[in-house]
C-alpha positions as CSV (number, residue, x, y, z in Angstrom):
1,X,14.7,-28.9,-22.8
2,X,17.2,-31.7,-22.0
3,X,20.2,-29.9,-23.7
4,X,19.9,-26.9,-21.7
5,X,22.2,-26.7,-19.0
6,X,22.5,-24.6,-15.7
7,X,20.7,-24.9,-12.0
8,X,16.6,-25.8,-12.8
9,X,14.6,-23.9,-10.9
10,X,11.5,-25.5,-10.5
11,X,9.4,-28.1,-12.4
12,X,6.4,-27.3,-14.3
13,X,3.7,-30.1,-15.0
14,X,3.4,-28.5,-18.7
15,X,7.1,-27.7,-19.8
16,X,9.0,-29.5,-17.5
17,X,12.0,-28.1,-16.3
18,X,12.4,-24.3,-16.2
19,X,16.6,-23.8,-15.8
20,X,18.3,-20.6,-15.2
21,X,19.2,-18.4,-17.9
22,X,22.5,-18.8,-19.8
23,X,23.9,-15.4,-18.1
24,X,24.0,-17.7,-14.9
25,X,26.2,-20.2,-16.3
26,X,28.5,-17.8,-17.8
27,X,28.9,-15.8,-14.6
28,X,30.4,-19.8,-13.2
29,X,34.2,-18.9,-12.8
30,X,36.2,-22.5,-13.2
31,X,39.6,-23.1,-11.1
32,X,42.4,-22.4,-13.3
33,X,40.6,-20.2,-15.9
34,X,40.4,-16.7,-16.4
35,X,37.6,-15.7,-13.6
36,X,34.1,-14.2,-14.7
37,X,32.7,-11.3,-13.7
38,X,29.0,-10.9,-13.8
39,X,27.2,-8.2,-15.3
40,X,25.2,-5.5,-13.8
41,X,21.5,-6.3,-12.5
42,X,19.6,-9.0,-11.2
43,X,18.2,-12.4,-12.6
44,X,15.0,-13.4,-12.8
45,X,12.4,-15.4,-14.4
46,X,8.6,-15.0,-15.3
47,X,6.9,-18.1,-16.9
48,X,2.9,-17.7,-18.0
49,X,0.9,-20.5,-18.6
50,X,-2.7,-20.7,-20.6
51,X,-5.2,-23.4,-20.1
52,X,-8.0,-23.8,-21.9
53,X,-11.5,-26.4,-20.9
54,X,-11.9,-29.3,-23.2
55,X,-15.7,-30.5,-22.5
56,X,-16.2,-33.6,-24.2
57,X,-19.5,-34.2,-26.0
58,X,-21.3,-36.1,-23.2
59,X,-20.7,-32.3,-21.6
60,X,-18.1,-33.4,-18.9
61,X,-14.5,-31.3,-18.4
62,X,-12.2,-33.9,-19.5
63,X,-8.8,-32.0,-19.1
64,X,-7.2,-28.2,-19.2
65,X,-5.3,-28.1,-22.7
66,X,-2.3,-26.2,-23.1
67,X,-2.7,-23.7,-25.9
68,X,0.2,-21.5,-25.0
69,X,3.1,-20.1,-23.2
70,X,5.8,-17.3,-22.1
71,X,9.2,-17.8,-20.1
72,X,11.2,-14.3,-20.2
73,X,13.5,-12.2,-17.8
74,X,11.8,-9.7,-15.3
75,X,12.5,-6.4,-15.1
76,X,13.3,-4.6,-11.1
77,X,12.1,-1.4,-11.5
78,X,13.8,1.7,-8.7
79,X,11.1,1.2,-6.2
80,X,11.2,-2.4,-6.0
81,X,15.2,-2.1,-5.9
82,X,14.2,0.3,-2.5
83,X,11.9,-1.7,-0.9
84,X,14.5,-4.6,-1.4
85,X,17.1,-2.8,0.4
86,X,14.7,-1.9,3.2
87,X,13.5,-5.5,3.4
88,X,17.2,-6.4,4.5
89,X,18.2,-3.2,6.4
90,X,15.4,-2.0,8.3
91,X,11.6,-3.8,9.1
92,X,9.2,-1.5,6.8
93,X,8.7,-3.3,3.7
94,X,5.9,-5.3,2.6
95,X,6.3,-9.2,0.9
96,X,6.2,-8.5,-3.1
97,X,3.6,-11.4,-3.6
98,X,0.3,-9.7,-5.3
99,X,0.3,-10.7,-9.0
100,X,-1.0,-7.8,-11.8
101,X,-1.4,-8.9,-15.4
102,X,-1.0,-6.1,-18.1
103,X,-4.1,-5.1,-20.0
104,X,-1.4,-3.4,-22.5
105,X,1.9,-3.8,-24.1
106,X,4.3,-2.2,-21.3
107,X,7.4,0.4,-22.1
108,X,9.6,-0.3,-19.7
109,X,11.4,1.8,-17.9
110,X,13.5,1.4,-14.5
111,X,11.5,4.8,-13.0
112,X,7.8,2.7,-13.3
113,X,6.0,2.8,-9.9
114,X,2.9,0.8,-11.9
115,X,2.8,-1.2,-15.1
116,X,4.1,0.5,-17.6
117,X,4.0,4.2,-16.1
118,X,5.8,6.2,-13.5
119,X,2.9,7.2,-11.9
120,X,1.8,5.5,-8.4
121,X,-1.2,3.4,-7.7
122,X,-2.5,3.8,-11.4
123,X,-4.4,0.8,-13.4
124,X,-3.6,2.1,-16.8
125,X,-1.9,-0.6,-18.4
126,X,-3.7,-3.3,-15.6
127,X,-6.8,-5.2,-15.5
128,X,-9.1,-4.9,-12.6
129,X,-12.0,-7.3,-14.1
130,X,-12.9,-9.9,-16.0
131,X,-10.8,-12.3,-13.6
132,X,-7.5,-11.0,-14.2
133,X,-7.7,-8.7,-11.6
134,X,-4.5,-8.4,-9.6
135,X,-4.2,-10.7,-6.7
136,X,-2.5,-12.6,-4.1
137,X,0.5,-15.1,-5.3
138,X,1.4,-18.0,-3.4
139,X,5.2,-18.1,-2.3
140,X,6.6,-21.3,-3.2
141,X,9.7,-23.1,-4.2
142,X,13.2,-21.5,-2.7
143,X,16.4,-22.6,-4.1
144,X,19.3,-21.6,-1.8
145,X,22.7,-20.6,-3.3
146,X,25.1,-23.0,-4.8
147,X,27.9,-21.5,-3.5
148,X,29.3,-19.3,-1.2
149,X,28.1,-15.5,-2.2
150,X,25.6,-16.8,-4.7
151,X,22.2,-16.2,-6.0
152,X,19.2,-17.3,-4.3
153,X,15.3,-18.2,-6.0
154,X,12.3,-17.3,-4.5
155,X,9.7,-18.4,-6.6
156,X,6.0,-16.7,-6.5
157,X,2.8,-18.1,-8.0
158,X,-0.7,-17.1,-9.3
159,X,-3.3,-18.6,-11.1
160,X,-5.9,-16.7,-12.9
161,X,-9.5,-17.5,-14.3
162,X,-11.1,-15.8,-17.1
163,X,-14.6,-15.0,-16.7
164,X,-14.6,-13.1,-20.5
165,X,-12.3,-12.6,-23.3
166,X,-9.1,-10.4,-23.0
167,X,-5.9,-10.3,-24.2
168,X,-2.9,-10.3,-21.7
169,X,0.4,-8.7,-22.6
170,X,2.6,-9.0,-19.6
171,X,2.8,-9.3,-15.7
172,X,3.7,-7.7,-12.6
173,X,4.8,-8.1,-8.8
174,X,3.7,-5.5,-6.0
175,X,3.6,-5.4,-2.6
176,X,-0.4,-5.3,-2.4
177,X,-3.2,-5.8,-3.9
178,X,-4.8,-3.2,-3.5
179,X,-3.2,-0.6,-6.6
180,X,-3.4,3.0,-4.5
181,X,0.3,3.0,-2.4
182,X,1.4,-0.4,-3.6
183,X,4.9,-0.7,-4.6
184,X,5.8,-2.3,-8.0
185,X,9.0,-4.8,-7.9
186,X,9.6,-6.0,-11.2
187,X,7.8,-6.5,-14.4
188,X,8.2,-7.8,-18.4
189,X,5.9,-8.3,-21.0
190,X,5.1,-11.7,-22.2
191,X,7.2,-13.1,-24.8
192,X,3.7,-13.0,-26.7
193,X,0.1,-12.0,-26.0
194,X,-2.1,-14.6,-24.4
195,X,-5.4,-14.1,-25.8
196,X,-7.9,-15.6,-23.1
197,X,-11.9,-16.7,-23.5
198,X,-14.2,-17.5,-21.3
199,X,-12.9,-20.2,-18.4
200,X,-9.6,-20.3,-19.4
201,X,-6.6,-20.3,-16.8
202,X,-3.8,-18.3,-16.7
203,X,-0.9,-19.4,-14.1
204,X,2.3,-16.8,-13.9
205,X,5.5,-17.9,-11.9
206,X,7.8,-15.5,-11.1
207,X,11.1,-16.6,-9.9
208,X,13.3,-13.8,-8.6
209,X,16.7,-14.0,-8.3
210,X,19.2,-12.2,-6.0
């Protein structure tokens, strides 16, 4: 990744540095030039990571083996746009740090209040077993803004363990973990499916971007 350019957002012990997405650099306005406007939205980032055991003959773990990834853009949904609003302008919000992983391939759409649906507090399109069940992320790494009026990155963090084979398709942040009344914030499907066995790991990092 050492021709990319733009502001790296965090380092990952597998694929190294994870930068911002070229819309960031093109949004940069340079003095003298013709000034650029950004588009429409908000920025984000959602990287998945699959481990896998290697057990070596004499029956010890020797090491967790990469045997795939994801990086693509999340998705802010209405509600988590909301929720954001109230989180700055008034004191009833919940933090957006429980981690979902989609049991399905998600159609997006900006009305979702769970993955892949409008409807509230349903597990359709979620798993609740095997391990993959949603749960709390660890809030990490925060990269302030660069400039003044720029975007900040609060990055959020989860690691799941397989106990059985499934296939995950995507990934979501609410604002519990518990699915009846929880909130949904953003959400994308994988930029391929991560087809899981028995013990392996599954680590999501969502950075957001605002």
């Amino acid at each position: 990744m050492s021709t990319m350019t733009g502001t790296v957002l965090f380092e990952h012990p597998d694929l190294g540095r994870i930068f911002t997405p070229q819309d960031f650099t093109r949004i940069i306005s340079v003095p003298g030039r013709p000034a650029h406007r950004p588009p429409p939205g908000q920025f984000g980032l959602v990287v998945a990571v699959q481990r896998r055991p290697i057990v070596e003959a004499d029956g010890f773990l020797r090491r967790m083996a990469l045997i795939w990834h994801s990086i693509t853009h999340n998705e802010r949904v209405d509600a988590g746009a909301a929720q954001q609003a109230a989180a700055l302008f008034s004191s009833s919000t919940t933090a957006f740090t429980a981690v979902a992983i989609a049991s399905a391939s998600l159609t997006k759409t900006k009305t979702d209040q769970s993955l892949g649906t409008a409807s509230s507090g349903a597990t359709t399109n979620e798993f609740t077993s095997l391990g993959l069940s949603r749960g709390a992320g660890t809030v990490s790494t925060y990269t302030a803004p660069s400039a003044l009026g720029g975007q900040y990155a609060q990055l959020v963090t989860k690691t799941f363990t397989a106990s059985g084979s499934g296939t995950a398709y995507g990934s979501g942040l609410f604002n519990s973990t518990t699915p009846a009344g929880s909130i949904l914030y953003v959400e994308d499907n994988f930029g391929s499916t991560s087809v899981l066995v028995s013990g392996d790991t599954l680590q999501i990092a969502w950075t957001n971007n605002n």
